[in-house]
C-alpha positions as CSV (number, residue, x, y, z in Angstrom):
1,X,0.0,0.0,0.0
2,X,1.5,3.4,-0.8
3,X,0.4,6.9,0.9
4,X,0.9,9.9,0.1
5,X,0.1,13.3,1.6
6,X,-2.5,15.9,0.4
7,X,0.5,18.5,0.1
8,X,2.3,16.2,-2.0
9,X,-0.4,15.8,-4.2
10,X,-1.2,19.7,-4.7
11,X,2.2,19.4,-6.7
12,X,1.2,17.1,-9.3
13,X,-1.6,19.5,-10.3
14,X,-1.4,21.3,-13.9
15,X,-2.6,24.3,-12.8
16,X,-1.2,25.6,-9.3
17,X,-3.8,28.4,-9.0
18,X,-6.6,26.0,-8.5
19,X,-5.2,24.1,-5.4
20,X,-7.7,26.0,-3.0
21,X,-10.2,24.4,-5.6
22,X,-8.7,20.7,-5.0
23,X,-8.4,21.0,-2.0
24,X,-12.5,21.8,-1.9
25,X,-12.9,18.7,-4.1
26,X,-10.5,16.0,-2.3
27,X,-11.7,16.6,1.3
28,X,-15.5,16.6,-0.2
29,X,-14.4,13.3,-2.0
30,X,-13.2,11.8,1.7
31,X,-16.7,13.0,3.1
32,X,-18.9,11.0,0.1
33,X,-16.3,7.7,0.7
34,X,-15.2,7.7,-2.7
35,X,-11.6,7.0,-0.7
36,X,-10.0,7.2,2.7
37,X,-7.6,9.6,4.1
38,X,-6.4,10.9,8.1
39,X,-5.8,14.4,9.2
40,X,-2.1,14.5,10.3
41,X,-1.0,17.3,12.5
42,X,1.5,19.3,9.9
43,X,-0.1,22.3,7.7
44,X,1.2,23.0,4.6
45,X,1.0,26.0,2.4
46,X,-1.0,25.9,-0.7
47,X,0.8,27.0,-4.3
48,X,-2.0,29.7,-5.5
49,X,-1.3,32.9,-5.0
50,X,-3.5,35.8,-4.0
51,X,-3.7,39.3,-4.4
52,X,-5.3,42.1,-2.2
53,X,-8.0,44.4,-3.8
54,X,-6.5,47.5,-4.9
55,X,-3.1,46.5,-3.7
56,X,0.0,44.9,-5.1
57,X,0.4,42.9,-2.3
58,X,0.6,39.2,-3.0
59,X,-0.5,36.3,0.0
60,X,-0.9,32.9,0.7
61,X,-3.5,30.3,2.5
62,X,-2.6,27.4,4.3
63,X,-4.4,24.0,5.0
64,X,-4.4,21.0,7.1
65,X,-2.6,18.1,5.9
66,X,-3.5,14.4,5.1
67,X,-2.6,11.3,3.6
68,X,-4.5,9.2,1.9
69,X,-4.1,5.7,0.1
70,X,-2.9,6.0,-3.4
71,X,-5.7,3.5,-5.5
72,X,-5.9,3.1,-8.9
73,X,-9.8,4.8,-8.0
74,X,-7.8,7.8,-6.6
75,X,-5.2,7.9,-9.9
76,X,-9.0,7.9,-12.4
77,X,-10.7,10.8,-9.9
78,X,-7.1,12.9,-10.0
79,X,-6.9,13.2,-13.9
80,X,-10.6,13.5,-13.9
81,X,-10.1,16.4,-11.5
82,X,-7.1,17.6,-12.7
83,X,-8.7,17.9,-16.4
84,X,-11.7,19.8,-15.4
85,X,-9.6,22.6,-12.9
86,X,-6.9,22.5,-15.7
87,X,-9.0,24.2,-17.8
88,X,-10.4,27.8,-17.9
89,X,-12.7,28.2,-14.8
90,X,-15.8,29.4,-17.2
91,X,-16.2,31.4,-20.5
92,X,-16.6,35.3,-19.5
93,X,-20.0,36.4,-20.5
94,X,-20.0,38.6,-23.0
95,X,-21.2,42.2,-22.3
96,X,-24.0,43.1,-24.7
97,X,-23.0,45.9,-27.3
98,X,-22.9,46.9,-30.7
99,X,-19.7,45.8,-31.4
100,X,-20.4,42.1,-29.9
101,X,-23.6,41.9,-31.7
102,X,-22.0,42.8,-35.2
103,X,-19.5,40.0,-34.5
104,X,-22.1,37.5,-33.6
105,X,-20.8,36.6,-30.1
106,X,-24.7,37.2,-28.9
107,X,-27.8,36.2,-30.0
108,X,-29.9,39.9,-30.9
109,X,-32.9,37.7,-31.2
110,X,-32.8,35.9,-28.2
111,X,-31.9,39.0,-25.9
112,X,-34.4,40.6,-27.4
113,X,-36.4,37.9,-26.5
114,X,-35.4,37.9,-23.1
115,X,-35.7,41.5,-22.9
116,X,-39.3,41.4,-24.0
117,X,-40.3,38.9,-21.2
118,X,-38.0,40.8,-18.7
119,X,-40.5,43.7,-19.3
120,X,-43.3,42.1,-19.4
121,X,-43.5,40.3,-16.3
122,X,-41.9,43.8,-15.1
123,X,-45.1,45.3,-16.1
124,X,-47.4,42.4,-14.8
125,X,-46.3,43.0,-11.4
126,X,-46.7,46.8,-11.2
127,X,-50.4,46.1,-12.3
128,X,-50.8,43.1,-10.1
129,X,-49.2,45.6,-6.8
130,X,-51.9,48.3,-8.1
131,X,-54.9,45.9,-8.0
132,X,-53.3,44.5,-4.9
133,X,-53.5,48.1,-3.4
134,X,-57.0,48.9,-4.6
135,X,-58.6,46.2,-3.4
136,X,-57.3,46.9,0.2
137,X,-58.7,50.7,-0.3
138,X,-62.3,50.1,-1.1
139,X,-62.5,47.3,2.2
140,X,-61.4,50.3,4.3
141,X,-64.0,52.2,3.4
């Protein structure tokens, strides 16, 4: 049986800057049982690297280490893992202009279908707050 520790692990991953996001994923992993690993008492800090709101200043998090049993399960969820945090996180929405509309990154149509039922039910519950209100008027008096 080989172990390994969580901190040794974190190394192995493609992208560094997701290691908070492993870290998420492997100790929610232990909770479902999809495999077994022990708290040990050493902290170890983790590779991403984060930078204050309006400042230069660059920081780092720390987490609780563990080991874990290294099963050919383990080895399939890693890659699988691995893959999907590799990646981009998730395609930037694309602000709606002119200029993104003449390129065909968005759908005029559907926005303006979307826009259309936006206002709609917009205007449904105005009249539906007015009717609400009137209704409460003529029982006072």
């Amino acid at each position: 049986m080989a172990f390994r520790k969580l901190s040794e692990q974190v190394q192995n991953l493609s992208n560094p800057q997701r290691s908070d996001a492993f870290v998420k994923l492997f100790r929610a992993a232990v909770r479902e049982g999809r495999f077994d690993a022990a708290y040990i008492p050493e902290r170890f800090e983790l590779p991403k690297q984060y930078s204050r709101r309006g400042s230069e200043e660059r920081y780092s998090k720390d987490s609780k280490d563990m080991v874990f049993e290294v099963t050919p399960a383990f080895e399939h969820w890693f890659e699988n893992v691995d893959r999907d945090l590799g990646g981009s996180r998730r395609a930037s929405r694309v602000k709606p202009s002119i200029d993104a509309f003449e390129r065909g990154e968005l759908d005029f149509k559907a926005l303006a279908e979307e826009t259309r039922r936006k206002m709609d039910a917009s205007f449904k519950k105005g009249q539906n707050l007015g009717q609400s209100r009137a209704k409460g008027r003529s029982k006072k008096k």
